[in-house]
C-alpha positions in Angstrom: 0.0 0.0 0.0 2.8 2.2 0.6 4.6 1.7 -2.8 1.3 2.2 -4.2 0.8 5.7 -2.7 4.1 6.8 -3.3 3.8 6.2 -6.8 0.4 8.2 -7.1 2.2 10.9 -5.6 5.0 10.6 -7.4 2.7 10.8 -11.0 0.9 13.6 -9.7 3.9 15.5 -8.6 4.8 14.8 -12.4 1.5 15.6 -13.5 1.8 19.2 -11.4 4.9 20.1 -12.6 4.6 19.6 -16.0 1.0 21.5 -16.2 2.9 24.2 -14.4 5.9 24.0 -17.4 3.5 24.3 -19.9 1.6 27.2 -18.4 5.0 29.3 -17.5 5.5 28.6 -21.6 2.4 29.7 -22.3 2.6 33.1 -20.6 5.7 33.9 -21.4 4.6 33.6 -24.9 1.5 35.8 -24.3 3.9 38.5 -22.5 6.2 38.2 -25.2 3.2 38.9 -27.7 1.9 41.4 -25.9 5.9 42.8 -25.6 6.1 43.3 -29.2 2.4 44.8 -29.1 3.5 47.4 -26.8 6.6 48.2 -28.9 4.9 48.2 -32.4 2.2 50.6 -31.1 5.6 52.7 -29.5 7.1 52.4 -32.9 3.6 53.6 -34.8 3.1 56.5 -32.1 7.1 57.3 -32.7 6.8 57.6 -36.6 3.4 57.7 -37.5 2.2 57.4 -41.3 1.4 60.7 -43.0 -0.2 60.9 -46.2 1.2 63.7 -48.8 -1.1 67.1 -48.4 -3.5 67.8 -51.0 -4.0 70.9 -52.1 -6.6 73.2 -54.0 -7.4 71.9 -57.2 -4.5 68.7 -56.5 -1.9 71.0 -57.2 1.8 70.5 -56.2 2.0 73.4 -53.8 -0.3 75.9 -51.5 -0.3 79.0 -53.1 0.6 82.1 -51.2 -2.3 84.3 -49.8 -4.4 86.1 -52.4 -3.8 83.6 -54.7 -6.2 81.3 -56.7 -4.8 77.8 -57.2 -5.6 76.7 -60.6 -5.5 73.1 -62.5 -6.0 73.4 -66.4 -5.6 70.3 -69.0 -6.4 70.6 -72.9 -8.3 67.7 -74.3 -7.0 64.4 -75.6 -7.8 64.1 -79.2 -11.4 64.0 -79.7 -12.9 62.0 -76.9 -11.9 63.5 -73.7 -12.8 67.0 -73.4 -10.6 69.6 -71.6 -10.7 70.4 -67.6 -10.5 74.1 -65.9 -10.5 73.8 -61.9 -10.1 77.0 -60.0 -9.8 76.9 -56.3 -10.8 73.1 -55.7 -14.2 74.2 -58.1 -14.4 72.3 -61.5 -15.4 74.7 -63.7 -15.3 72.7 -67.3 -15.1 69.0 -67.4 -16.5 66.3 -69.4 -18.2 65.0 -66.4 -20.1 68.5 -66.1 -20.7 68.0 -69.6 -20.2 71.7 -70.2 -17.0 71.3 -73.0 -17.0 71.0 -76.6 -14.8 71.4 -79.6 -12.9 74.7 -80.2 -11.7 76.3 -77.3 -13.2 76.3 -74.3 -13.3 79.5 -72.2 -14.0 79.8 -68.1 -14.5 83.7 -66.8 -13.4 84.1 -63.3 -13.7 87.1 -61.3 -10.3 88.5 -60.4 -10.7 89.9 -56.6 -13.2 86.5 -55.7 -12.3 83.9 -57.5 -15.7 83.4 -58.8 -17.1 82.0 -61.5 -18.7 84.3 -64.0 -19.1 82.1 -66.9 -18.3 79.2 -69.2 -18.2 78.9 -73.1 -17.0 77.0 -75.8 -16.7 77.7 -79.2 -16.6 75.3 -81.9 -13.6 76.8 -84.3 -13.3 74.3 -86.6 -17.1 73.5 -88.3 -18.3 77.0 -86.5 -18.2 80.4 -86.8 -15.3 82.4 -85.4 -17.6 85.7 -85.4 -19.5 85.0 -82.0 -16.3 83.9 -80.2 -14.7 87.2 -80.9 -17.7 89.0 -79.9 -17.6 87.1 -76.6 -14.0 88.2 -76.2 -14.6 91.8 -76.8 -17.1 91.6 -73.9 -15.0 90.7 -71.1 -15.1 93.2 -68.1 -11.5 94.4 -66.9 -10.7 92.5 -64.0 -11.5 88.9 -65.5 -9.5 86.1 -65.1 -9.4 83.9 -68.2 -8.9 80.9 -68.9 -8.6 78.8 -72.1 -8.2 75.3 -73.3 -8.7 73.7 -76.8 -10.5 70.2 -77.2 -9.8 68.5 -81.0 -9.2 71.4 -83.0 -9.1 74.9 -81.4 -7.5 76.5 -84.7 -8.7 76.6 -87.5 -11.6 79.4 -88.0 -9.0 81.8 -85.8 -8.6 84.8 -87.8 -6.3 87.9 -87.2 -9.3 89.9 -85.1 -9.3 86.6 -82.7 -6.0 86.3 -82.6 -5.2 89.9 -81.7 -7.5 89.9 -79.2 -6.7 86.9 -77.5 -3.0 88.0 -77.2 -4.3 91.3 -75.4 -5.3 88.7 -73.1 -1.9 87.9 -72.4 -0.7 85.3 -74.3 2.1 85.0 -76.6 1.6 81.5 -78.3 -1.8 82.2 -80.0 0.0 83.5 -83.0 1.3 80.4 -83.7 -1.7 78.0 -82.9 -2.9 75.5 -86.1 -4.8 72.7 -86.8 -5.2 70.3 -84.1 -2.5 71.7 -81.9 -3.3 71.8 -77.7 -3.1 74.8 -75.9 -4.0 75.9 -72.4 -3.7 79.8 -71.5 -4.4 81.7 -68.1 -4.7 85.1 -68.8 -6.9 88.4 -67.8 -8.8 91.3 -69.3 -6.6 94.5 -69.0 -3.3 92.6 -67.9 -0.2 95.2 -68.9 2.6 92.1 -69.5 2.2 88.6 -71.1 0.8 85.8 -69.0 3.6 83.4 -67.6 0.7 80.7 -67.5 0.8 79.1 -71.1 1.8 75.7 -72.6 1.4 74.9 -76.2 2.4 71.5 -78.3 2.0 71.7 -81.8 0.3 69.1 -84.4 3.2 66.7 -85.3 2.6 63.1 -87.2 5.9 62.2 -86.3 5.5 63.4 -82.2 2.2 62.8 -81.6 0.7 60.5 -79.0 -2.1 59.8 -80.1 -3.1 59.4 -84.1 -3.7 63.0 -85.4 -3.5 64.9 -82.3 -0.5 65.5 -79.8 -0.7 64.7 -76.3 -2.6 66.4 -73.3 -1.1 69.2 -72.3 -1.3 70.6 -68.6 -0.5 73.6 -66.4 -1.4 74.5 -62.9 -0.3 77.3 -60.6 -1.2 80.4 -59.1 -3.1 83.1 -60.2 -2.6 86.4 -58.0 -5.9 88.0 -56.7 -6.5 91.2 -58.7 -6.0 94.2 -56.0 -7.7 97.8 -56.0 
């Protein structure tokens, strides 16, 4: 009877210490988890994840104060229209479904930064006559802003012309068939626009068959003072 008990106890001592092994094995684990919990959530707190700024529009920079932050893209070929945004506001998109062939015009008010109006012109099966009628009419102060979809060219005439590069710009002289242009400019500016990219018509540049790529230009326009 003694051998008998002294073997139970000697099994259960076994029994007792190896529950109590694999629960010391067990916790340490957990604490160990837990450890590297701790010190991940140190590491994230330490060095946490930032995401690039966006600004106005998606531009690259935040414009100075009394600025307008401005996004402009020409079309790409004939089946997506151009895009004018002007202070995070979408002025002319396809989605707004407010573009169309020629050149496509946004008027912005140049101490607000509010919209005035949008046109486009069709200058290549139109009439150039009510374009440069809508030209002449721009109040002093305006901010303008023009970007060709498919053809923007071909029914400019010297009038057009001349009065688009009182505007400001300097490449409208040169603009032909199918080239892309995007111009920021204003009614009554004294010295040519900086804002202004051009890529002419080229069969042996272009990207896409018959029409050069997008063009593109953002920046900021400076708020028109008293």
């Amino acid at each position: 009877m003694r051998i008998a008990g002294a073997i139970k106890f000697v099994v259960a001592l076994a029994v007792f210490l190896f529950t109590f092994y694999v629960i010391s094995q067990v916790f340490e684990i957990k604490m160990d988890s837990s450890l590297s919990n701790i010190f991940a959530r140190t590491v994230d707190t330490a060095h946490p994840t930032t995401k690039a700024p966006r600004y106005r529009c998606g531009i690259l920079k935040i414009c100075p104060e009394k600025h307008f932050a401005f996004k402009i893209s020409s079309g790409a070929a004939n089946v997506v229209g151009p895009k004018i945004c002007v202070d995070d506001n979408v002025l002319m998109s396809g989605v707004k479904n407010n573009v169309g062939r020629g050149i496509n015009t946004a008027l912005v008010n140049g101490k607000t930064g509010e919209l005035i109006e949008t046109k486009y012109y069709d200058l290549w099966g139109g009439d150039v006559a009510p374009f440069i009628d809508f030209v002449k009419k721009i109040p002093d102060g305006t901010v303008v802003l023009m970007a060709t979809y498919d053809d923007g060219a071909t029914k400019l005439n010297d009038e057009a012309r001349k009065l688009i590069s009182e505007l400001g710009s300097t490449s409208i002289n040169s603009l032909a068939f199918r080239d892309n242009w995007v111009f920021v400019g204003g009614k009554g500016i004294k010295t040519k626009s900086p804002f202004e990219q051009h890529i002419k018509n080229n069969k042996d540049t272009n990207k896409y068959e018959g029409w050069p790529e997008v063009v593109e230009m953002e920046g900021c326009i400076p708020q028109k003072q008293d």
